[in-house]
C-alpha positions in Angstrom: 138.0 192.4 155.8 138.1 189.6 153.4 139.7 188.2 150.4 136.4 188.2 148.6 136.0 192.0 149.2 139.3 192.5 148.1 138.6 190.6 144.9 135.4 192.5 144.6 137.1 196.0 144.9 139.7 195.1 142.0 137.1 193.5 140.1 135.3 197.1 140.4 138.6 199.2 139.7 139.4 197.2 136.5 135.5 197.8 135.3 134.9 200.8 136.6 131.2 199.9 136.2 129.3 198.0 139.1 126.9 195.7 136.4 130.0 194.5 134.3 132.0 193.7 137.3 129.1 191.9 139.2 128.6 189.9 135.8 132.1 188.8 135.8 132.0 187.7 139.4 128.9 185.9 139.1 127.2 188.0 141.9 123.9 190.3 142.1 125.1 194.2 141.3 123.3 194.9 144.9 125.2 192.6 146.7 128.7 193.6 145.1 127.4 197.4 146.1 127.2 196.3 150.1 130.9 194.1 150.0 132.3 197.3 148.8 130.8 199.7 151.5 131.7 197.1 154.2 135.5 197.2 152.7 135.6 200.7 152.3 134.6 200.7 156.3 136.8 198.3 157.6 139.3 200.2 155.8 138.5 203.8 157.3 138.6 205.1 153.2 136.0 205.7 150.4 137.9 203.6 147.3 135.1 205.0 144.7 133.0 207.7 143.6 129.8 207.5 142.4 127.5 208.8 140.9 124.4 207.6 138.3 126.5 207.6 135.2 130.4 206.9 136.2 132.3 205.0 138.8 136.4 206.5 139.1 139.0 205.3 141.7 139.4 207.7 144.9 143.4 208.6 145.4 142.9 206.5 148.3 141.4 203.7 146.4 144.6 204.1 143.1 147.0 204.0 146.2 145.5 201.0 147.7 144.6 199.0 143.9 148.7 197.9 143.3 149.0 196.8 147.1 145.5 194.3 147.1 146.6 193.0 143.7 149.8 192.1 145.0 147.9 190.4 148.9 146.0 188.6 146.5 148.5 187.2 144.3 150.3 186.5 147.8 147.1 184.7 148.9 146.7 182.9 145.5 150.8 181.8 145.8 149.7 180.4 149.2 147.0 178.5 148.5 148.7 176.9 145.2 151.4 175.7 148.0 149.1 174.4 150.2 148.0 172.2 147.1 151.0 171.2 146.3 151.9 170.1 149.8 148.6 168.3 150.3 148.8 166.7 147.0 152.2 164.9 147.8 151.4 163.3 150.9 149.9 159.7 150.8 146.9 158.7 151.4 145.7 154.7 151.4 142.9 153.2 149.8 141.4 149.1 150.1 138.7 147.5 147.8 137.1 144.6 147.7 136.7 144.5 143.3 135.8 147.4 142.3 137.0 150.6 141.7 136.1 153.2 138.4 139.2 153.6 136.1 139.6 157.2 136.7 140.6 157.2 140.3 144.0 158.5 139.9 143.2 161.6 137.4 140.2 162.4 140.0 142.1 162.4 142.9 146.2 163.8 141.7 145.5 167.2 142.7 144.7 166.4 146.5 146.6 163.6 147.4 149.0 160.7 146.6 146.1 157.5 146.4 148.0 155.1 147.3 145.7 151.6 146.1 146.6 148.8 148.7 147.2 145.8 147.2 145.5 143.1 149.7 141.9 142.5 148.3 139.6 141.5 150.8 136.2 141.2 151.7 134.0 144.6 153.2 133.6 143.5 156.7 137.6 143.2 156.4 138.2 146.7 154.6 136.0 148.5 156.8 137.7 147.0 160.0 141.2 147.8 157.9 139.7 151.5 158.2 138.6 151.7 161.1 142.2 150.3 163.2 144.0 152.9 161.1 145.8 150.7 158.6 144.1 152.1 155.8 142.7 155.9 155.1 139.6 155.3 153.1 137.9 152.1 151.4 135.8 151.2 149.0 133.2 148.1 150.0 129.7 147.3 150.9 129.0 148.6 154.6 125.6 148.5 156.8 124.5 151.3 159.1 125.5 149.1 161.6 128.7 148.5 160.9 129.5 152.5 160.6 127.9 152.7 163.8 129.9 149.8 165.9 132.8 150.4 163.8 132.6 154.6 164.1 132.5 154.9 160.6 131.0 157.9 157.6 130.1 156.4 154.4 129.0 158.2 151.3 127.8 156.1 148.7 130.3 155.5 145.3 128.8 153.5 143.1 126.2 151.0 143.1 125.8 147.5 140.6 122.5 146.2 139.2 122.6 142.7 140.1 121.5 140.2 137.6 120.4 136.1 137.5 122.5 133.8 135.4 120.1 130.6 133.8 120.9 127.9 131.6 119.3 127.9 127.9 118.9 131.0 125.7 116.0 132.8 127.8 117.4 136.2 128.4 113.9 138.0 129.3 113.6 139.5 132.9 113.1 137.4 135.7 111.2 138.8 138.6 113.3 138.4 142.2 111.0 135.8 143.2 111.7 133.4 140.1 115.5 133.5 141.4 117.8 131.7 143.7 120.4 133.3 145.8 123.4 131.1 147.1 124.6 131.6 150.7 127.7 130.0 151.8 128.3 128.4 154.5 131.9 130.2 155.0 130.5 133.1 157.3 133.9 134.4 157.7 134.6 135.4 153.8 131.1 135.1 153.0 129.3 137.3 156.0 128.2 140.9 154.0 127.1 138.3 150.8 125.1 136.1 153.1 123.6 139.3 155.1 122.7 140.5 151.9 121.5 137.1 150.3 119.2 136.6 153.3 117.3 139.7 152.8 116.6 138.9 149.3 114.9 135.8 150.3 112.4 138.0 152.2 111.7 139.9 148.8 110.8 136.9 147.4 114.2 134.9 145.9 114.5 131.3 147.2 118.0 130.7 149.3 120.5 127.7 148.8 123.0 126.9 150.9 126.5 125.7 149.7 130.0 124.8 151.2 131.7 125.0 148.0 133.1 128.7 147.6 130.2 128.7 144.4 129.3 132.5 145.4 131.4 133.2 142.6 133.8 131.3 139.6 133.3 128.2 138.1 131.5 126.6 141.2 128.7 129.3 140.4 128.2 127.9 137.3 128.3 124.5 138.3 125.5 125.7 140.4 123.3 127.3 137.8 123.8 123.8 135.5 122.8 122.0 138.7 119.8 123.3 140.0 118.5 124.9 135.9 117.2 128.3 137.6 117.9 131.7 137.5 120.8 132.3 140.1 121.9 135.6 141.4 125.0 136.4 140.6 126.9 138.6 143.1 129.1 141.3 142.7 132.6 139.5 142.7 130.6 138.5 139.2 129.8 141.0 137.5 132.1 141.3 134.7 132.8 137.6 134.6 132.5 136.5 131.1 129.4 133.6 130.9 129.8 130.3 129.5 128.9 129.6 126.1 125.8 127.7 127.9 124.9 130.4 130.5 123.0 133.3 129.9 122.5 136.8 131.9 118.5 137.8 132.7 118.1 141.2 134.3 116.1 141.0 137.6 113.1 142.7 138.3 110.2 143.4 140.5 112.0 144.5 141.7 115.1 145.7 140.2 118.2 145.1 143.2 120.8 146.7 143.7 124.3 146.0 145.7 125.6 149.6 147.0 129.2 150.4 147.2 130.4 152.8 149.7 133.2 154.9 150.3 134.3 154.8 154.1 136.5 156.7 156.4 136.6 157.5 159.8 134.4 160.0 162.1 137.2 161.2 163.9 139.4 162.5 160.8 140.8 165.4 160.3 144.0 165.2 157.7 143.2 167.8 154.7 144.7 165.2 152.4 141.7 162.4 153.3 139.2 164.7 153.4 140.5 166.4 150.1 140.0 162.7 148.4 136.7 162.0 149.4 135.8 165.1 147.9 137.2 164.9 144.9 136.3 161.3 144.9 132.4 161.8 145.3 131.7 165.2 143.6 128.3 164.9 141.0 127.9 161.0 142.3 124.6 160.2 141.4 122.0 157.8 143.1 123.3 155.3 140.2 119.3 154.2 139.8 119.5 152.6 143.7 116.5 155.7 144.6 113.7 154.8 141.4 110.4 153.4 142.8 111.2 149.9 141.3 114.8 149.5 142.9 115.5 147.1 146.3 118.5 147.7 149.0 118.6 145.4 151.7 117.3 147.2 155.0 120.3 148.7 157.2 121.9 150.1 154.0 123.4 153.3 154.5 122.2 154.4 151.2 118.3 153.4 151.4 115.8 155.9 151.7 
């Protein structure tokens, strides 16, 4: 016996018609016909009679109507609580720079988010994850690193990446008309750089530089300095340009930087697992899947 069936055999009672009561549970009439047989087995009782033009409650089945309505509100009461509890204990969540600005409203009803304040790099937030002083974070991951590091990912948003040029040319550039910056800072630099050096091999040219110019005003120093398209990373991305510096959409292809959500294989708590749910329900592929779009091999995300 299950709640469904017991659901199903109210349904039934407060219809008295198999069609209108399978419409309003959103099942096939067939289906809803075999539930209630199996119920009326387990139970040792016949709850209706039938025939071809009426359906009317057995005594058995009127005696037996108040007592499910009442299990089930029981049942409902129960899992409300279970909500309740689960959505008051804490669960804590890193980023790098980005998160969307509905996190809170997405999440309230599973969980208390809890957004750490120490922004760091994604090497450092998945490690963070992974040694248990955070819950979940949000940061660019390889397979790699979920596999040393015993890690899920599920993907959570993704940024198109684009070139910033001197002048007022603000056509597409193709990848391998661009520059991409690695910096020789392999401790705060190291996913940027892993990621940089792959899009040389699609075609961008790499520069190295000491400065911290991945991002800020060094970056634009850059882009004045060597007058070509420069790939502007995600630390970047909603930067405001100056007056002198322009944004060109790359192409040919089109790249993307992923963003994943991470957690760890081995849990189990109803509250973590209840966010990532409710964090990543109807996430599309954000464009990262379209024939034209590049990911850097060893993403998680690539197909």
């Amino acid at each position: 016996m299950e709640l469904r069936q017991l659901r199903y055999f109210v349904a039934v009672a407060e219809e008295l018609n198999f069609g209108r009561a399978a419409e309003r549970l959103l099942i096939a009439g067939p289906s809803l016909s075999q539930q209630i047989k199996a119920l009326e087995r387990d139970l040792g009782v016949r709850l209706f009679d039938r025939d071809r033009r009426s359906v009317t409650l057995t005594p058995a089945g009127a005696t037996l109507l108040p007592h499910t309505r009442s299990l089930l509100e029981r049942a409902d009461d129960l899992r409300n609580r279970a909500a309740r509890i689960a959505g008051s204990e804490p669960v804590r969540l890193g980023y790098v720079n980005w998160l969307p600005a509905d996190l809170a409203a997405r999440t309230s009803h599973v969980a208390r988010l809890n957004i750490d304040t120490w922004v760091s790099p994604s090497h450092t937030q998945a490690s963070r994850v992974a040694d248990g002083s955070l819950d979940l974070a949000v940061c660019w991951v390889r397979q790699e690193d979920l596999e040393e590091r015993d890690l899920n990912a599920r993907l959570f948003g993704a940024d198109r990446l684009y070139a910033v040029s001197t002048g007022g040319d603000t056509a597409e550039v193709r990848v391998r008309d661009t520059v991409v910056l690695l910096d020789d800072d392999a401790t705060t630099w190291v996913s940027w750089n892993g990621y940089a050096e792959q899009l040389a091999g699609a075609g961008a040219r790499i520069v190295c530089v000491s400065d911290g110019g991945i991002t800020g005003p060094a970056f634009f120093d850059h882009v004045r300095r060597l007058r070509r398209p420069i790939v502007n990373s995600p630390k970047g991305q909603i930067t405001p340009l100056p007056p002198d510096l322009v944004a060109r959409a790359v192409a040919d292809p089109k790249i993307y930087w992923t963003w994943s959500l991470v957690w760890r294989r081995s849990e189990v708590r109803a509250a973590v697992l209840g966010t990532i749910d409710a964090l990543t329900r109807g996430i599309g592929d954000f464009g990262i899947h379209a024939s034209d779009a590049w990911l850097p091999d060893g993403d998680p995300h690539k197909r």
